[in-house]
DSSP file (Angstrom, degrees, kcal/mol; ACC not computed):
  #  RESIDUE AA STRUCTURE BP1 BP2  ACC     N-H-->O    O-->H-N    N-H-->O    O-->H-N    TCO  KAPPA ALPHA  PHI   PSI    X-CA   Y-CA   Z-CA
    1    1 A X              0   0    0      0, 0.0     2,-0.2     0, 0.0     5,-0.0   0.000 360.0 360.0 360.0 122.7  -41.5    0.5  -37.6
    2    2 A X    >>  -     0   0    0      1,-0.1     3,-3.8     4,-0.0     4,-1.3  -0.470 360.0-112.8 -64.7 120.1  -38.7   -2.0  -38.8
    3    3 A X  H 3> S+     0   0    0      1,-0.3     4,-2.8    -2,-0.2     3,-0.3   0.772 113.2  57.3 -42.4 -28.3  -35.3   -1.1  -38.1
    4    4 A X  H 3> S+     0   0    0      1,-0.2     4,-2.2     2,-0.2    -1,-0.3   0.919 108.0  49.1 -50.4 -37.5  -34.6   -0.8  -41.9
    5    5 A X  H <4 S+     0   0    0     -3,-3.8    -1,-0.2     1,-0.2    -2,-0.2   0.761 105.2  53.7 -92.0  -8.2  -37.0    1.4  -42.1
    6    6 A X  H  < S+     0   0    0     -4,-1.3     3,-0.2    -3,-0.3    -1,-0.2   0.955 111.2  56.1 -72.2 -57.7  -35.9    3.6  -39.0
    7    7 A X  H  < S+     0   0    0     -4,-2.8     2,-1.4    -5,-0.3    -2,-0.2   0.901 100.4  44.7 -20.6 -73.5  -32.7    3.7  -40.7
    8    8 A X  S  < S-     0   0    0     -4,-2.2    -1,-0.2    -5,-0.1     2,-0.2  -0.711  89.7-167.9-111.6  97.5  -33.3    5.0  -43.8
    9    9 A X        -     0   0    0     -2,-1.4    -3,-0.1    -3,-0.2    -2,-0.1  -0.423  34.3 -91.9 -81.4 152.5  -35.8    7.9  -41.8
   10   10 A X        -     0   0    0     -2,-0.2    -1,-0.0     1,-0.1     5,-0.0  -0.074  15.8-140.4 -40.2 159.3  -38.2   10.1  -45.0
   11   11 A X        +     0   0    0     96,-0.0    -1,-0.1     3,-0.0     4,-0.1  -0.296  53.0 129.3-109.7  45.3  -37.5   12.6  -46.5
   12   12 A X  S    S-     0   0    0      2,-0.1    96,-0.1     1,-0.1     4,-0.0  -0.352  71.9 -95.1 -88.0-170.5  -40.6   14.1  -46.6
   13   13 A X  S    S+     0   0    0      2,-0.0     2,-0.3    94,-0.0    98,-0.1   0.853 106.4  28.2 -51.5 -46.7  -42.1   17.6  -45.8
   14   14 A X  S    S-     0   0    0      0, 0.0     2,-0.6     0, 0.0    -2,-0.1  -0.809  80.2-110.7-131.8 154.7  -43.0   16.2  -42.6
   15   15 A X        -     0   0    0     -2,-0.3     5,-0.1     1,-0.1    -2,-0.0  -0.590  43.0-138.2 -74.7 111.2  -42.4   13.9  -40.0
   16   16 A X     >  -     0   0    0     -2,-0.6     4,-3.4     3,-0.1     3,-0.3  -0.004  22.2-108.7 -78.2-171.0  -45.2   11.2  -40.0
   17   17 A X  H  > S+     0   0    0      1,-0.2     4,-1.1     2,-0.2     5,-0.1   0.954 120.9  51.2 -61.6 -57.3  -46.9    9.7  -36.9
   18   18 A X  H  > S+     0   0    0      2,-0.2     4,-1.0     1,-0.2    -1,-0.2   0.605 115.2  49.4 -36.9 -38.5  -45.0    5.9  -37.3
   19   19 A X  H  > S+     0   0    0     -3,-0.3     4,-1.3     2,-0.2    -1,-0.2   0.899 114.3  43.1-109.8 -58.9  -41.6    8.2  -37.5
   20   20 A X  H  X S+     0   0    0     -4,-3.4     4,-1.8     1,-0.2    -2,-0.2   0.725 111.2  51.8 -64.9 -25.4  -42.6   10.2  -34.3
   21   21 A X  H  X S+     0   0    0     -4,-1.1     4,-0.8    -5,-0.2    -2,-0.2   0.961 111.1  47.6 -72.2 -47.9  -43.6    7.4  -32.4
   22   22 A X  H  X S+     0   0    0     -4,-1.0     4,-1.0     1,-0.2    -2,-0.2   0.859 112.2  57.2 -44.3 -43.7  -40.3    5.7  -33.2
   23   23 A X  H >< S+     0   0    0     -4,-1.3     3,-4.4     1,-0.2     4,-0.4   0.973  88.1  71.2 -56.4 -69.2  -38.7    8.8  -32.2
   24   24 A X  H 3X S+     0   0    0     -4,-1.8     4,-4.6     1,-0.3     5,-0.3   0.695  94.9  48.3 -21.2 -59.8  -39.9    9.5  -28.8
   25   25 A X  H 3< S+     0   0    0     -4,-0.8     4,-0.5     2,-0.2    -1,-0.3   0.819 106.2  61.4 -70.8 -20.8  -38.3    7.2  -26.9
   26   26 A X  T << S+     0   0    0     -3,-4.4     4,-0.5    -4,-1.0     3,-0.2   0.936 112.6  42.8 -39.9 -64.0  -35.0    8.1  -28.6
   27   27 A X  T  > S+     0   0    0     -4,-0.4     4,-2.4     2,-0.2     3,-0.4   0.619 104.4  52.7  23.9 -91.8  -35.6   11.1  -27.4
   28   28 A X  T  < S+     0   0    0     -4,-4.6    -1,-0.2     1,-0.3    -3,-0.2   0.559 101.6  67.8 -89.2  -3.2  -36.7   10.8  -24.0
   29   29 A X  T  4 S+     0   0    0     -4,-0.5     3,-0.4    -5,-0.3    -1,-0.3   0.822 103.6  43.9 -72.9 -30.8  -33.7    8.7  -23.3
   30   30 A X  T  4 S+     0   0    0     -4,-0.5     2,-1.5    -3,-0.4     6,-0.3   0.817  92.3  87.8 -77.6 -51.7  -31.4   11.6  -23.8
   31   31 A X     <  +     0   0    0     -4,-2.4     2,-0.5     4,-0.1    -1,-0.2   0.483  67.1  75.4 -51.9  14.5  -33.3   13.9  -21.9
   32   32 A X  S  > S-     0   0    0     -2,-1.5     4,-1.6    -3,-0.4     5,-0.2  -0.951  82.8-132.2-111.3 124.4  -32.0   13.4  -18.5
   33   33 A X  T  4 S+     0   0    0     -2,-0.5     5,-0.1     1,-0.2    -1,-0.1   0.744 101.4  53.6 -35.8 -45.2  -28.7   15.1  -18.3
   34   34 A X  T >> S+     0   0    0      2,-0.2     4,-1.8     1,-0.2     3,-0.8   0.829 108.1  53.2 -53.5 -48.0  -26.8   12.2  -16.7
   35   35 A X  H 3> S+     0   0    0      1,-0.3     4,-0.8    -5,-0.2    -1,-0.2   0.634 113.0  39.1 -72.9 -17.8  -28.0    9.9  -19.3
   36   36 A X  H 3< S+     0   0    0     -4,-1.6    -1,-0.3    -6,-0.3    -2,-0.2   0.242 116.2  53.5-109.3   6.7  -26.7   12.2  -22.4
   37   37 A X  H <> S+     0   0    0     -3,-0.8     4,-3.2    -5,-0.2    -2,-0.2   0.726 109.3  48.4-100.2 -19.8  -23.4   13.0  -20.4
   38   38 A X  H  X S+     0   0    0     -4,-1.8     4,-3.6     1,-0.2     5,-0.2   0.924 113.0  50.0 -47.3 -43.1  -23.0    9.1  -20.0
   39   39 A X  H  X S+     0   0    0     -4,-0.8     4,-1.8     2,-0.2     5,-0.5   0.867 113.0  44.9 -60.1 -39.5  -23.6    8.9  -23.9
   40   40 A X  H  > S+     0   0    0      1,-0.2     4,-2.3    -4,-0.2     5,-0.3   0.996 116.1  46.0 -73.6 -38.3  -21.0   11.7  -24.7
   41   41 A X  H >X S+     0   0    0     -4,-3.2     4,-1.9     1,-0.2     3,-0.8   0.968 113.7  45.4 -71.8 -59.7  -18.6   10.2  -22.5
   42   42 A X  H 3X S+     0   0    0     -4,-3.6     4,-1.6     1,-0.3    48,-0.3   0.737 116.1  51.3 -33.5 -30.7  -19.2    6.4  -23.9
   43   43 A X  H 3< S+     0   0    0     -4,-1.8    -1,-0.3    -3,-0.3    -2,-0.2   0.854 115.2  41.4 -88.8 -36.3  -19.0    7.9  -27.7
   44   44 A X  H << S+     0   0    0     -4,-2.3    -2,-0.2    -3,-0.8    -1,-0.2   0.677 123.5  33.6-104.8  -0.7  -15.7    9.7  -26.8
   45   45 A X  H  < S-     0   0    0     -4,-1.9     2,-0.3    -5,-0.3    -3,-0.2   0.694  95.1-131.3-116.8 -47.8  -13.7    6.6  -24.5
   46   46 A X     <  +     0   0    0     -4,-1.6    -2,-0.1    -5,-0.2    -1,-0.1  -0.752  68.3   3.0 105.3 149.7  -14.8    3.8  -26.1
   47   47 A X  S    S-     0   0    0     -2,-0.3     2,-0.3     1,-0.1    42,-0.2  -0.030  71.4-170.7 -33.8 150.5  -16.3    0.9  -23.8
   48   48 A X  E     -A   88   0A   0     40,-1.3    40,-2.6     4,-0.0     2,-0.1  -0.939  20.8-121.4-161.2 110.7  -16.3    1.9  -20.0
   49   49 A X  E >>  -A   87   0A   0     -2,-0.3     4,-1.3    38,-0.3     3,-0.7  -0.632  32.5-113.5 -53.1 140.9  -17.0   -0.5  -16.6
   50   50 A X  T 34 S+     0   0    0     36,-1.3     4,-0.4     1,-0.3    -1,-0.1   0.711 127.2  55.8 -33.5 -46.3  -19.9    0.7  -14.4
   51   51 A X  T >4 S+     0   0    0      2,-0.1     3,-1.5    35,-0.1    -1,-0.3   0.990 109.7  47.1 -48.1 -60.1  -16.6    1.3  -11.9
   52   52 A X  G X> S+     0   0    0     -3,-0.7     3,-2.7     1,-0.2     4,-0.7   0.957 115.5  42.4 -39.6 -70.5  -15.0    3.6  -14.8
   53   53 A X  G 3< S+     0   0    0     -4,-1.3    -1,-0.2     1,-0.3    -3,-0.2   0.366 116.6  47.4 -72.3   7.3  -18.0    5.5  -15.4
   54   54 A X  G <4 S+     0   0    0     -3,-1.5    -1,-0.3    -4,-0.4    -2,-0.2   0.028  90.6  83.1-118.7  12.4  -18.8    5.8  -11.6
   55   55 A X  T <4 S+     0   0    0     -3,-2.7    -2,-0.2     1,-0.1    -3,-0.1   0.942 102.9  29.4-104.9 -57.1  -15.1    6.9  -10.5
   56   56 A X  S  < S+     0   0    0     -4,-0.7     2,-0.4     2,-0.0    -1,-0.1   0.080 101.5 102.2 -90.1  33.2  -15.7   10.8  -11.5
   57   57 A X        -     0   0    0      2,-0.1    -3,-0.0     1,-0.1     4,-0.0  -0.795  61.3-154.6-108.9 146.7  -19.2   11.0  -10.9
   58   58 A X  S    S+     0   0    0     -2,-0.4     2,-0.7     2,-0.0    -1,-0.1   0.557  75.7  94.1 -90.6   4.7  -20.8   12.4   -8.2
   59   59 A X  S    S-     0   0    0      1,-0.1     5,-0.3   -25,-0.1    -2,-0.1  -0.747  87.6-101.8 -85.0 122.9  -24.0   10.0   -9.0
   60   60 A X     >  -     0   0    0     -2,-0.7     4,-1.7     1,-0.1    -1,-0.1   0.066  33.9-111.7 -21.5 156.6  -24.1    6.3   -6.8
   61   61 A X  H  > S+     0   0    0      1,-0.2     4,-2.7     2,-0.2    -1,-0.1   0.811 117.9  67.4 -70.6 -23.4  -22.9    3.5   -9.0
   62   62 A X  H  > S+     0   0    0      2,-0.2     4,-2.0     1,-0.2    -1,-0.2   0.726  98.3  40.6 -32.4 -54.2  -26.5    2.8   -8.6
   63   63 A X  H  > S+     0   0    0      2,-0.2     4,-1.4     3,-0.2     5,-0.3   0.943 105.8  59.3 -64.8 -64.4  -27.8    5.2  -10.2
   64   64 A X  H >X S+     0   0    0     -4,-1.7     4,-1.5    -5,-0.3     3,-1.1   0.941 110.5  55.2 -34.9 -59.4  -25.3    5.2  -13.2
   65   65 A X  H >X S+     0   0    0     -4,-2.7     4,-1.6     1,-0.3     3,-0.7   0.853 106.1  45.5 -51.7 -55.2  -26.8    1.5  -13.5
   66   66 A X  H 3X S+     0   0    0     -4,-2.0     4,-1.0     2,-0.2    -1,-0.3   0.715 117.6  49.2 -56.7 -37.2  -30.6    2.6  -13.6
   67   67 A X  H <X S+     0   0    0     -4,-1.4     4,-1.1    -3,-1.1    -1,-0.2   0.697 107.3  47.7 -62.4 -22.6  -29.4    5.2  -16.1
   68   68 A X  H XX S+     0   0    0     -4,-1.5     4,-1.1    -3,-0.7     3,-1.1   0.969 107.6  64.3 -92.1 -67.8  -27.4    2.9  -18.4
   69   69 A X  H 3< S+     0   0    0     -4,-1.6     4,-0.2     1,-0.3    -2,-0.2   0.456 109.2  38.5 -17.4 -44.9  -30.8    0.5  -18.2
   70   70 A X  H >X S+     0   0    0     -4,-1.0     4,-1.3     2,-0.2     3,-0.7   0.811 110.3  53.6 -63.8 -46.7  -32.7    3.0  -19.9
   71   71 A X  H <<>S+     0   0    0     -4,-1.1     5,-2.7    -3,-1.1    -2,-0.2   0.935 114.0  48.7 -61.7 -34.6  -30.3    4.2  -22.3
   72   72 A X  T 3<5S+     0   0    0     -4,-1.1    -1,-0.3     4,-0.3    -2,-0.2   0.600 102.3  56.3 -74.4 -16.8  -30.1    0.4  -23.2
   73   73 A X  T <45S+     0   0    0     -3,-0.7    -1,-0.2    -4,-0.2    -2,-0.2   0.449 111.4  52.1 -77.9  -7.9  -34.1   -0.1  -23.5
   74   74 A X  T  <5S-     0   0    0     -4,-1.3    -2,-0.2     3,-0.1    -3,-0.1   0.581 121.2-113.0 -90.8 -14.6  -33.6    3.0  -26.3
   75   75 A X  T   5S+     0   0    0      2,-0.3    19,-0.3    -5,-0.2    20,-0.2   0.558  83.7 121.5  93.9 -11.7  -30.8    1.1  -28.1
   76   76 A X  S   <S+     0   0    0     -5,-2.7    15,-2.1    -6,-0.3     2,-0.4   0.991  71.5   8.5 -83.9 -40.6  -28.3    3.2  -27.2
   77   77 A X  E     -B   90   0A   0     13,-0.3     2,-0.3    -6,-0.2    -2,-0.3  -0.834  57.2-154.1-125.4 160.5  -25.6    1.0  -25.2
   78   78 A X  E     -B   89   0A   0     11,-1.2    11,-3.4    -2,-0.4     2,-0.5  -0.888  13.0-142.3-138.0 140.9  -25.5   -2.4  -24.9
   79   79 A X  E     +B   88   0A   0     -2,-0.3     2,-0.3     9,-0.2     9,-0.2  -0.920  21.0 173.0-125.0 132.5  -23.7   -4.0  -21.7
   80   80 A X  E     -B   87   0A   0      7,-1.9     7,-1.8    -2,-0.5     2,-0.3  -0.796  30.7-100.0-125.9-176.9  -21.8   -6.9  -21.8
   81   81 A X        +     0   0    0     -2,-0.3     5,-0.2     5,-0.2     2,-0.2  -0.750  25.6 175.5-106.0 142.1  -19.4   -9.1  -19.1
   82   82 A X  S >  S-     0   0    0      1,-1.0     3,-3.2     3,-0.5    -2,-0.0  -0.886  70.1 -60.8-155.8  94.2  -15.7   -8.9  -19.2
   83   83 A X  T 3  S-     0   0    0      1,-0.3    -1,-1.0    -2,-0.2     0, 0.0  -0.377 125.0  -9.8  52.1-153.6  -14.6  -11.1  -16.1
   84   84 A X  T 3  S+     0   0    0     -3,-0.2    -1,-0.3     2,-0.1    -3,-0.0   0.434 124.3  94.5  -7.5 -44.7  -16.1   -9.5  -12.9
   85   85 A X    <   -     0   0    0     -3,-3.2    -3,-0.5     1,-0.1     2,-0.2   0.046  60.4-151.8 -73.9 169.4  -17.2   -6.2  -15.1
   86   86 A X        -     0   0    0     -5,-0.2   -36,-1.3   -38,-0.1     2,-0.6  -0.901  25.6-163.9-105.2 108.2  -19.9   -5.2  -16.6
   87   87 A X  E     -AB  49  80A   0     -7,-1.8    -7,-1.9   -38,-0.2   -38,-0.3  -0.720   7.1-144.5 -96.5 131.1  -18.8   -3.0  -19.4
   88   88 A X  E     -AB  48  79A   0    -40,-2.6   -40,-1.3    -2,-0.6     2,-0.4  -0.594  14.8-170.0 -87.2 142.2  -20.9   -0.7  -21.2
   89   89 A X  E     - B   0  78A   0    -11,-3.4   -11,-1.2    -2,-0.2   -46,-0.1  -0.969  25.8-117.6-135.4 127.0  -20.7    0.3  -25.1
   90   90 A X  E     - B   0  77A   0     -2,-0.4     2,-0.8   -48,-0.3   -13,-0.3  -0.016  20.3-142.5 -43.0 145.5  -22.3    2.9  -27.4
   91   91 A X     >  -     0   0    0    -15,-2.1     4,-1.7   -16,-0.2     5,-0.1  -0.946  18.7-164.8-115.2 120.4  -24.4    1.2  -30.2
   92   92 A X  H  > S+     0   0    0     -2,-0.8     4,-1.3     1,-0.2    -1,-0.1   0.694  80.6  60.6 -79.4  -9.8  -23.4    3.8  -32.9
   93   93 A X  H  > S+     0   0    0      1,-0.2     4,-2.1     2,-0.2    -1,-0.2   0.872  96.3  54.9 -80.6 -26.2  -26.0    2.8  -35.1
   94   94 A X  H >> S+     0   0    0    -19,-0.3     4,-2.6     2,-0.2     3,-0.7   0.958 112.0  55.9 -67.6 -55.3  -28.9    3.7  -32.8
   95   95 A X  H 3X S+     0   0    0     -4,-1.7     4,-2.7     1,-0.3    -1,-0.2   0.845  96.9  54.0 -28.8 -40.3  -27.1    7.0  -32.9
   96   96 A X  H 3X S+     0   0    0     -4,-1.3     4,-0.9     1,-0.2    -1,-0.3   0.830 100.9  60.6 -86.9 -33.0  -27.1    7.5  -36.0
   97   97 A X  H <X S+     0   0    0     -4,-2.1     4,-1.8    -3,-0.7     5,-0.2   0.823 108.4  48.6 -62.8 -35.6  -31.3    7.0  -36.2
   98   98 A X  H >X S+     0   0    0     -4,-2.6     4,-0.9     1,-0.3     3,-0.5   0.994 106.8  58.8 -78.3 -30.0  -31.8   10.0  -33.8
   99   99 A X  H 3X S+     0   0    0     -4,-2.7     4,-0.9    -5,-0.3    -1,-0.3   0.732 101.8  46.4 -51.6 -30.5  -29.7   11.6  -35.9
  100  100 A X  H 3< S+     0   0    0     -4,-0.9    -1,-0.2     2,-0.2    -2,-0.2   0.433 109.1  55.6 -93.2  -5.3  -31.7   11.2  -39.0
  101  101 A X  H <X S+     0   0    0     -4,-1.8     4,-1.9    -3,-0.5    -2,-0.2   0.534 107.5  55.8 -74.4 -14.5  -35.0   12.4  -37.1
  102  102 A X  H  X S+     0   0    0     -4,-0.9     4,-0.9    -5,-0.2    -2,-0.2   0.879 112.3  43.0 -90.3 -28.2  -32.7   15.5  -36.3
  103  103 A X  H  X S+     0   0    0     -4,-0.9     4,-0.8     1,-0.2    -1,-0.2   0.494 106.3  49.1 -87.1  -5.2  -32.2   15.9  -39.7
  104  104 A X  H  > S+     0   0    0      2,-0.2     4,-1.6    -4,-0.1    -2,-0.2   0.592 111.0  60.9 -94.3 -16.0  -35.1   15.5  -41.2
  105  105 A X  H  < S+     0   0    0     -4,-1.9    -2,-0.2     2,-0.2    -3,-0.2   0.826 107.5  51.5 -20.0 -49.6  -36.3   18.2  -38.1
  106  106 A X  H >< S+     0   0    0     -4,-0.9     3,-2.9     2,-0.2     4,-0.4   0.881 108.0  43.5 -87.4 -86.3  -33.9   20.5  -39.7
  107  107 A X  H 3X S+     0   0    0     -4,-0.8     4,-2.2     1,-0.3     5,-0.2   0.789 108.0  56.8 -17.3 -47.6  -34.9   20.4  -43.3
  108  108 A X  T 3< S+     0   0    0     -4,-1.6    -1,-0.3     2,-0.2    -2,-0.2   0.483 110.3  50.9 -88.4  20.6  -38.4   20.7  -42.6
  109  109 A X  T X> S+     0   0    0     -3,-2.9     3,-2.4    -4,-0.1     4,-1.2   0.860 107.8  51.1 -35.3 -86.6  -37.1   24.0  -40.7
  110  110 A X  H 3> S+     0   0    0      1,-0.5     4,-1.2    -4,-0.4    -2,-0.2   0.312 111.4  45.1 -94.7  -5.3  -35.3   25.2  -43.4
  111  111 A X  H 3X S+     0   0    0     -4,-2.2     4,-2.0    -5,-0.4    -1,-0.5   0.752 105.8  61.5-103.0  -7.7  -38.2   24.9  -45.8
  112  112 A X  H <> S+     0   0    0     -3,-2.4     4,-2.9     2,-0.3    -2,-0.3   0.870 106.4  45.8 -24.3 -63.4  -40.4   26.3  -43.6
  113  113 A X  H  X S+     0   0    0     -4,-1.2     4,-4.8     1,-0.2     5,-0.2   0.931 107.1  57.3 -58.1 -57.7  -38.4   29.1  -43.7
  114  114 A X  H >X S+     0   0    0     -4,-1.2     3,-1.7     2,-0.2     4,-0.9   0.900 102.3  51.7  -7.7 -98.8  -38.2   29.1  -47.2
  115  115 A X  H >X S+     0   0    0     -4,-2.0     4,-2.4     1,-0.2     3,-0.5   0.856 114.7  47.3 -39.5 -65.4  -41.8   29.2  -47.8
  116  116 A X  H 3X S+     0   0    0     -4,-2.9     4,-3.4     1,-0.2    -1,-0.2   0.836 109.3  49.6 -39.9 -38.7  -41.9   32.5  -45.2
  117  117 A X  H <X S+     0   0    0     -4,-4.8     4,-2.2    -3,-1.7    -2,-0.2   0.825 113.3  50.9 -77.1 -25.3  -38.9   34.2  -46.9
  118  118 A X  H << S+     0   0    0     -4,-0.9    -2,-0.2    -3,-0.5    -1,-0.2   0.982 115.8  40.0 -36.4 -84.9  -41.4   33.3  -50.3
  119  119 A X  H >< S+     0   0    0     -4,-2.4     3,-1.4     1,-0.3    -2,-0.2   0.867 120.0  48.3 -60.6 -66.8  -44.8   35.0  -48.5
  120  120 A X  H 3< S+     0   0    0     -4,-3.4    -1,-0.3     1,-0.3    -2,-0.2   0.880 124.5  26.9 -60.3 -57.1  -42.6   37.9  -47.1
  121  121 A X  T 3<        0   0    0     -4,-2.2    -1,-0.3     1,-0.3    -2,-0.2   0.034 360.0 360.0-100.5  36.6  -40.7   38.7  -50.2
  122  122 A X    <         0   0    0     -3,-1.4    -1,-0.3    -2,-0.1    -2,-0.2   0.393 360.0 360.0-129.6 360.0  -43.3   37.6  -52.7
């Protein structure tokens, strides 16, 4: 799937196979706690050194690294050098695709529901 198309995710009834595959790895990048509190924290400072983001953690800087590695094979941060650092930054756009699987999730909820409140009261 081409990032344009990732972008601008269906709207259909359903979420197709190409859309879910795309998805997954969105996903599964978030699902480790560490890695989605690294995301909240990145989204709400703003660029952060592997020192910053290791100063109130109780995880090794090590670790934080191996985390940020993944989050960056999903497209979520990007790291780049600033003298001696390596500073990490949210890529909002990547955000903004999981967001539009979450929201075509939710619609096809909420006609779901729809449809039930139909059969019940029909």
């Amino acid at each position: 799937m081409s990032r344009a198309d990732a972008l601008s995710v269906s709207r259909t009834s359903t979420l197709s196979a190409a859309q879910a595959h795309a998805a997954a790895p969105l996903f599964a990048a978030l699902g480790d706690e560490t890695r989605l509190k690294l995301v909240l924290r990145l989204a709400a400072r703003g660029p952060e050194s592997i020192a910053q983001l290791s100063a109130t953690s109780t995880v090794s800087r090590q670790a934080i690294t191996k985390h940020l590695e993944i989050l960056a094979r999903a497209g979520y941060v990007r790291g780049y050098r600033r003298g001696r650092e390596h500073v990490w930054r949210l890529q909002p756009k990547r955000v903004a695709i999981a967001r539009g699987y979450l929201d075509q999730i939710s619609r096809q909820w909420d006609d779901a529901l729809g449809r039930l409140t139909q059969f019940v009261e029909g």
